[in-house]
Every structure is written in structure tokens, then in C-alpha cells.
N, C-alpha and C positions, 0 to 999 in steps of 0.2 A: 346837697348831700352827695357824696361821694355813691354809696348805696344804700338801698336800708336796712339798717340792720337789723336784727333778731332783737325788738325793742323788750323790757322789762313789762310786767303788766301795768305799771303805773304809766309806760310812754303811752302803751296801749289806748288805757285808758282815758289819757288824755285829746287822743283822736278820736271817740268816741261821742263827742259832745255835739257834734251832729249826726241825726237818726243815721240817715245814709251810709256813714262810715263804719258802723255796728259790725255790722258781718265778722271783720278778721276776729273778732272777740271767740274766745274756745269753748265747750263748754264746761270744761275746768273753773275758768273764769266766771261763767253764770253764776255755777254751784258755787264757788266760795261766797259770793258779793248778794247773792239773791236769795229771799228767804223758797222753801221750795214752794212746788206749789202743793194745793190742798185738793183731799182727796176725796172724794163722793161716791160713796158705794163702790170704791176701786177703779172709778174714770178720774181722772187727773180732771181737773177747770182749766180749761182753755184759757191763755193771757195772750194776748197781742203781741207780736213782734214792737208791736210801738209803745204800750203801757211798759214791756222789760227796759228798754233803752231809756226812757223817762225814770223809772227808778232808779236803774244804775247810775243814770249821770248826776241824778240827785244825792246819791251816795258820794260818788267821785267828787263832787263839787264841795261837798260840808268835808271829805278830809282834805281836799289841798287848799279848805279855807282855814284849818286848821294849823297846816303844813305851814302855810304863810303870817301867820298872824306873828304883827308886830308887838310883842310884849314890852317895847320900852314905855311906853304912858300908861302901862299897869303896874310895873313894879318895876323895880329898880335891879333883879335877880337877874344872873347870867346862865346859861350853860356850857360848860368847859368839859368837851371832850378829851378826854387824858388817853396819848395815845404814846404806844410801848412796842418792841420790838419782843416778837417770843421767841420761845425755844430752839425755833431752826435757823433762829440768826437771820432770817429773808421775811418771815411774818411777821408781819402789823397786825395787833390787837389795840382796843380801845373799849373804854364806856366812858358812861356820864354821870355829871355831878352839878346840883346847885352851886351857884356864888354870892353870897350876899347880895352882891356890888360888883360894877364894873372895872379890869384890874388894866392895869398898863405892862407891870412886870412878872415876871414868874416868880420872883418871891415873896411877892402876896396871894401867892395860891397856898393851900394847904398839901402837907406830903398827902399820899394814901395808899391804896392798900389791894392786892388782888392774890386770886388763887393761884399760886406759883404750880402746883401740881397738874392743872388745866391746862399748861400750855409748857409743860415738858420744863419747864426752869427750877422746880422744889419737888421735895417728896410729899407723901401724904402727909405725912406723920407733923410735920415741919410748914405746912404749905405756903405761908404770910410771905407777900413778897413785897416793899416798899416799894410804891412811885412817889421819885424828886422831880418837880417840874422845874423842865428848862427852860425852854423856847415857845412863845404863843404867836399864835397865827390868824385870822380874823376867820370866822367858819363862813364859806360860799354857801353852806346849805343852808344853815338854819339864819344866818343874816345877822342883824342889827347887833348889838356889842359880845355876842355868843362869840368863842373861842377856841380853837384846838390849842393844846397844849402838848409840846414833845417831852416824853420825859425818859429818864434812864431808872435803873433798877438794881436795889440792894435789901442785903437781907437786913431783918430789924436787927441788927446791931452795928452797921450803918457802914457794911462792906461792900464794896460792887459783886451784883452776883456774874457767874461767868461769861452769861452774854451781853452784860453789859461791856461795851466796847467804846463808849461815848466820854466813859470815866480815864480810862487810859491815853485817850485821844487829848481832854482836856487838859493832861498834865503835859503834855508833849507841847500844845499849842499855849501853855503857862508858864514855859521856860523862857528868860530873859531874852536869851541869842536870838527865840522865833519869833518872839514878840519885835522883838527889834529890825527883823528881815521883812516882817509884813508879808504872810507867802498868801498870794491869791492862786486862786481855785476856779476852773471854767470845765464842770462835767457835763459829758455828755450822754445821757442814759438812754440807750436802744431798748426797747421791749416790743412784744408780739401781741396781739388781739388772736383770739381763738375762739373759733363758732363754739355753743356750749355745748357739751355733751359729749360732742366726737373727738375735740384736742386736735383738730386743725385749723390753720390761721384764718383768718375770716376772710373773704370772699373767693375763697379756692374753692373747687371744685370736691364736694365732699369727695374721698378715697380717690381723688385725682389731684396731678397739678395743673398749674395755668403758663403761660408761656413764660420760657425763660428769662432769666435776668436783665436787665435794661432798661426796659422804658419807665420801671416802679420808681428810681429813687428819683423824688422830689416832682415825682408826676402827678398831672392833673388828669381827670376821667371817671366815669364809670368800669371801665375795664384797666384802670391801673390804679386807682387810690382807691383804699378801704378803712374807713375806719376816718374819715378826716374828721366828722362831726363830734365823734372822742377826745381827736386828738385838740382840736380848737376850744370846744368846752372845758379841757383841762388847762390850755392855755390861761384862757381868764379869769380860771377860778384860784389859778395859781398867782394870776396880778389882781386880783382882787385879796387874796390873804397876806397879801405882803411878802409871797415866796419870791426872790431873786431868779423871775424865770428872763432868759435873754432871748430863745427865738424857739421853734420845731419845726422839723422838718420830717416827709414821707422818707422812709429807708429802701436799701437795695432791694430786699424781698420783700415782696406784697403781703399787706397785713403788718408790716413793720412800721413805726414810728420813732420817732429819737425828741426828745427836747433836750434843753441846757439850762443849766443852773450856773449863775458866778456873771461876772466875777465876784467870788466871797469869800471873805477874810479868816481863815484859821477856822474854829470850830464851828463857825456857822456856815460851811461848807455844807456838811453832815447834816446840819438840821435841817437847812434848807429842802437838800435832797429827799431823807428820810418825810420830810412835809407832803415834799409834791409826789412821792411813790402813796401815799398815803387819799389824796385827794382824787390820783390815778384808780386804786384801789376803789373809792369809792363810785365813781363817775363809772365804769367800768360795770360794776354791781347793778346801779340802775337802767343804763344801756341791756343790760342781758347779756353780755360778753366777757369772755375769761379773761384775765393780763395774766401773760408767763414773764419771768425774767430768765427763764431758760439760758443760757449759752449760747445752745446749739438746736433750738428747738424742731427746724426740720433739718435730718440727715441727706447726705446728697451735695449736689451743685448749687446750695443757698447761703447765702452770707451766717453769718452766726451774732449774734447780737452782745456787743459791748456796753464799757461804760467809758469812754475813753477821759482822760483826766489829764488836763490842760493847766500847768502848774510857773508860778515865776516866784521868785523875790525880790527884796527889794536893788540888792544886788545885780540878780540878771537883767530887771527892766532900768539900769542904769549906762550911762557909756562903760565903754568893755563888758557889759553882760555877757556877751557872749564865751568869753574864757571860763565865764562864774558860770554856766551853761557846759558847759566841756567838764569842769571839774565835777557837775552836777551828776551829770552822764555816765563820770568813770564809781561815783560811788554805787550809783546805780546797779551798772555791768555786775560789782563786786558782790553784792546784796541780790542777785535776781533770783538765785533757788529762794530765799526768804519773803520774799515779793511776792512772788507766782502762787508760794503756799499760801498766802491771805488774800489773793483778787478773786476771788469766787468758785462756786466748789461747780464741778463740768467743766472748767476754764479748758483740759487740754483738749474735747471735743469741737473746742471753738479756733483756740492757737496752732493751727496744723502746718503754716506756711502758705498756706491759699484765702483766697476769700478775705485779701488785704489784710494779712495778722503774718504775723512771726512764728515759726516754731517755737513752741512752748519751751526749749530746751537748750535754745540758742539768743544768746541778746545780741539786738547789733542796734545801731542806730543813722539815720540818714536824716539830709535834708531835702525836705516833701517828698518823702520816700512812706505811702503808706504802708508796705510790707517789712517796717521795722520796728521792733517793739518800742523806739522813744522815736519820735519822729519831730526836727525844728523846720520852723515852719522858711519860707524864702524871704519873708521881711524880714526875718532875725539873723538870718544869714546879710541881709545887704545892711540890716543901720547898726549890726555887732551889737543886738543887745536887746531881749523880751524873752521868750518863753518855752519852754519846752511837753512834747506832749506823751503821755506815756499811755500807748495803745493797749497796754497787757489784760487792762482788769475787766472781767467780766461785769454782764450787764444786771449779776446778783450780789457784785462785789457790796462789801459794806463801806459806805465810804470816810465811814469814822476813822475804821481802819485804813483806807486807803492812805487819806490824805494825810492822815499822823506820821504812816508810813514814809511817806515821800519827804518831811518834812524833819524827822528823824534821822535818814539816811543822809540827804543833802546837804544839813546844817548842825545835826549833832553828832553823828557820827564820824571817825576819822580810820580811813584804813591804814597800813603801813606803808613805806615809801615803798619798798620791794612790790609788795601788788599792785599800787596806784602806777610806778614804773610798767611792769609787766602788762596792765590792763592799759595803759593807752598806747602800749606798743600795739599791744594786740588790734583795738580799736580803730587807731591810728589815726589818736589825737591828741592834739600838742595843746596841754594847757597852757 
């Protein structure tokens, strides 16, 4: 392990199970798990440092046998976690719900139903808010055919409510033309680990920093990787669910991490993502440590955390892609105030021109130029034809909206000839 980190009471707990290891235990931790003790004439009864740890592990042990238990050769019932994006458009909310039987598709789950007014999406008055399950996914924690489920949200009269952004996506990726292009999708999502309590990244120096940037991204150590045993547990639990994770890797600032999602097809870009921030969310929880998807989370000389989004069709990954690439880029250019407005809210404390990003205010584009908002990579420049990559969107962007975005602008949209003229003079590129 990279460090250790500020483990949950359950890690705790689980290093417990021999006497000797007892100690870090708090007495917060007694008091909850231990009945008190009894009192005689107002002297407490003496118990052993070795009778408490005996009980406690005996407590510990009947719920993580609990935790584990294999319910398929008792019934045949699932649990499907239904999980939803709330009100501020960046939270994940979820519960749970019986299944008869073990499903394969999401539309053999039932719709259902939560308090819109709880999580900023409904009023009082009004609060019913429908979940439609989408996408399922195999649950890491509870195992054997249990399930998450992603689902999107409308009001009962079967409208998308406003944060639903999954529903608008779906029509964009149900148009013939995109269907037909096949646009894949390769994101890459930066986030921060944060000690809890204070809202500094984990293994900084509380109210201090650690040394400058360099030796963090993609380093090995105790004094430069934090957080690895997070980021690897999330790794496998995202291939164990069936998420299209492709690799992760440690980021420029310590406490950073990045993984990738993709290549994946149209709208299960989104779900994917939406999955594995979800699985992050939870892994996270039990470690004892905050996930920010901040922008800019420390101010100063520190990178800022994207989500960078790595896009082709079937077009650019063909010979002469790279003209269909060029053409892609100038719709781009023309669309970037509309862009910028949907890749995440902080994005301009993150876009300043430093710290490998673009002015938030200016598009340009290069090849393996990371300080330009679309960036092609040099193998697409030498076989004329693969992918392009758009650095803009923050690391809270939503990527429903993203990738509709890109696929939208590139393939349904058409500017006039007077601006597509003018923007690749400007660019200075010759489709």
C-alpha cells in the first residue's frame, strides 16, 4: 500500500481480529460495538483488555458473515440497487429493492419511485419522481447475481424531469446518421482523494504542502503515491461489474488519480462512466476518504482535474479520417462558447492556459500539443486517420451531455460555408 490511509471502522475492524492489533480501536468505537459496562455501587466492573477484544471480534465476525452470505441456494431473490443522478447534476443517490429472479436486461426490472423533493429534483407538494432502469451492472459488494442498476428520471406522466440529461443524449445517439458513424468514446476521469474532515488531498501535509510537481504523475512510493489501494480496488470492481474500465493511472498532483473508460459505443459511454463514479463513490465511503470531482480543487501551482474525452467515427478511423477530423475540429472551433457552457460547472478555474489546458476563452487545436483544447494525437497525424481528443470538459462534466455534445456538433450539425470558410482560415486548416 502506497500509505495507510484513514481506514473506515469496518477496515478497522477487520485488523482487529488479532488481540495484539486492538489498540488503534477509539473509544468511540468501543462505545458503539460494546454493551457498557455494569455498575456496582457506582464502581464500574473491571473487564480485561482481552475479554473486550474477544467480544468485539465476535461481534465483527457474525456481521461480515452476514455481509457475505451467499443467498443463491436460498432463494432465487436478487438485490438491485437502483441508482440515479440528483439534483446538482454531480450526485449519485441510490436504494434498494427485492427481485423475484435473476434478470439479464433492464427491462425486466420494474419502473419505481423516490422523493424528488429530498434531493432538489421535485417540490413538496408534487414530490413522486419515476425511476426507468437502464443499464445493469453486476454489484462488487454484495456479489452473486445482485445488481446495480443505472437509471434516468421523469415525472409520472412520463416526461424527463430537468436533470435528466440521459434522455436527450439517447435521442441524439438514436439518430440514423450516428448510428451509422459508430462514434466511440475513450474518457478519462481525474479525481482527488481528500483526508476527511479537513478537504485536503490525502497524504499532504495537513495546512501544508508536499513538494512540487513531478515526481507524482504515474509514480511509485510512499512519498509520491497516495491513495493506490483505492484506486486498484476500484479498478476490479469496475471489471468485475462489467464496466468498460481500460487502465488507471496516478496524476500530476499527489492525491490525484485518473482512470478510463471506452472504448464505448454511443450511449453507453455515459452509463459506463456514470457506473464507475458510482462504484468510486462507494469504495471511497468505506476507505474513510472524501472523492472530490472539483475542477480546481487546490489553488496555486497544481494541475486541475479533468475529464478529458477521446472521440472518433467511423469515418475518422477510416483512410482519410483525418480530413473527417479537420472538418470535425472546425465545427467544433464554431460551437466552443456552447461547449464550455456544458463541460462542468468551475471549468474556468481549471481552463486558465497553464497546467496543460487552454484558455477557457480561446479554441485552438494541435498535434500532441497538450495545451490545446482538441488535441490529435501523432499516430493520427502519420496513418491520416483515428481520433481526436477534446481536453475542455471538466472532471465533473456529465458525460451524457458531453458525448451527445460532440456527436451532435460533428455529425448533425452544419455551419454555413461563410463561417466554416472563416474558421479554418482562422485555424489554419485545409479540409
Amino acid at each position: 500500500m502506497a500509505q495507510i490511509l484513514a481506514p473506515s471502522v469496518q477496515c478497522q475492524l477487520k485488523s482487529s481480529r488479532n488481540p495484539t492489533t486492538a489498540t488503534p480501536l477509539t473509544s468511540k468505537m468501543w462505545n458503539s460495538l460494546m454493551v457498557k459496562q455494569n455498575k456496582r455501587g457506582g464502581t464500574a466492573v473491571k473487564t480485561s483488555a482481552k475479554f473486550r477484544v474477544v467480544a468485539l471480534n465476535s461481534t465483527v465476525n457474525r456481521v461480515e458473515d452476514l455481509l457475505n452470505l451467499d443467498t443463491k441456494q436460498f432463494t432465487d431473490k436478487i438485490i438491485a440497487e437502483y441508482i440515479w443522478i440528483g439534483g446538482s447534476g454531480i450526485d449519485l443517490r441510490s436504494k434498494s429493492r427485492t427481485i423475484s429472479k435473476p434478470v439479464e436486461h433492464p427491462s425486466e426490472l420494474p419502473k419505481w419511485n423516490y422523493d424528488g423533493s429530498s434531493t432538489g429534483q421535485a417540490p413538496g407538494e408534487d414530490s413522486e419522481v419515476i425511476l426507468y432502469p437502464q443499464a445493469i451492472f453486476k454489484d462488487p459488494f454484495r456479489g452473486g447475481n445482485n445488481i446495480l442498476v443505472i437509471c434516468d428520471t421523469y415525472t409520472p406522466q412520463g416526461e424527463p424531469i430537468p436533470t435528466n440529461k440521459r434522455h436527450r443524449a439517447a435521442q441524439i445517439f438514436g439518430n440514423q446518421k450516428v448510428i451509422d458513424e459508430v462514434p466511440w468514446y475513450g474518457i478519462e476521469q481525474e479525481y482527488t482523494l481528500l483526508q476527511p474532515d479537513v478537504n485536503w488531498p490525502l497524504g499532504w501535509p495537513v495546512g501544508a504542502y508536499p513538494g512540487p510537481q513531478g515526481p507524482y504523475y504515474c509514480g511509485a512510493g510512499a512519498e509520491k503515491s497516495f491513495g493506490r489501494d483505492i484506486s486498484d480496488a476500484h479498478y476490479k470492481a469496475c471489471l468485475y461489474a462489467g464496466i468498460n474500465i481500460s487502465g488507471t493511472n496516478g496524476e500530476v498532483m499527489p492525491g490525484q488519480w485518473e482512470f478510463q473508460v471506452g472504448p464505448s459505443v454511443g450511449i453507453e459511454a455515459g452509463d459506463h462512466v456514470w457506473a464507475a463514479r458510482y462504484l468510486l463513490e462507494r469504495i471511497t465511503e468505506q476507505a474513510g476518504v472524501v472523492l472530490t470531482l472539483d475542477p480546481k480543487p487546490i489553488q496555486g501551482d497544481w494541475n486541475g482535474a479533468g475529464c478529458h474525452t477521446n472521440y472518433s467515427t467511423k469515418s475518422m478511423r477510416e483512410a482519410g479520417g483525418f480530413g473527417v477530423i479537420k472538418k470535425a475540429i472546425l465545427n467544433l472551433s464554431l460551437r466552443h462558447k456552447e461547449h464550455i457552457s456544458a463541460y462542468g460547472e468551475g471549468n474556468e478555474r481549471r481552463l486558465t492556459g497553464r497546467h496543460e489546458t487552454a484558455d477557457i476563452n480561446t479554441f485552438s487545436w494541435g498535434v500532441a500539443n497538450r495545451g490545446c483544447s482538441i488535441r490529435v494525437g501523432r499516430e493520427t497525424e502519420q496513418q491520416g486517420k483515428g481520433y481526436l481528443e477534446d481536453r475542455r470538459p471538466a472532471s465533473n462534466m456529465d458525460p451524457y451531455i458531453v458525448t451527445a455534445l460532440l456527436a451532435e456538433t460533428t455529425l448533425l450539425w452544419e455551419p454555413t460555408l461563410e463561417a466554416e470558410a472563416l474558421a479554418a482560415q482562422k485555424l489554419a486548416l485545409k479540409v
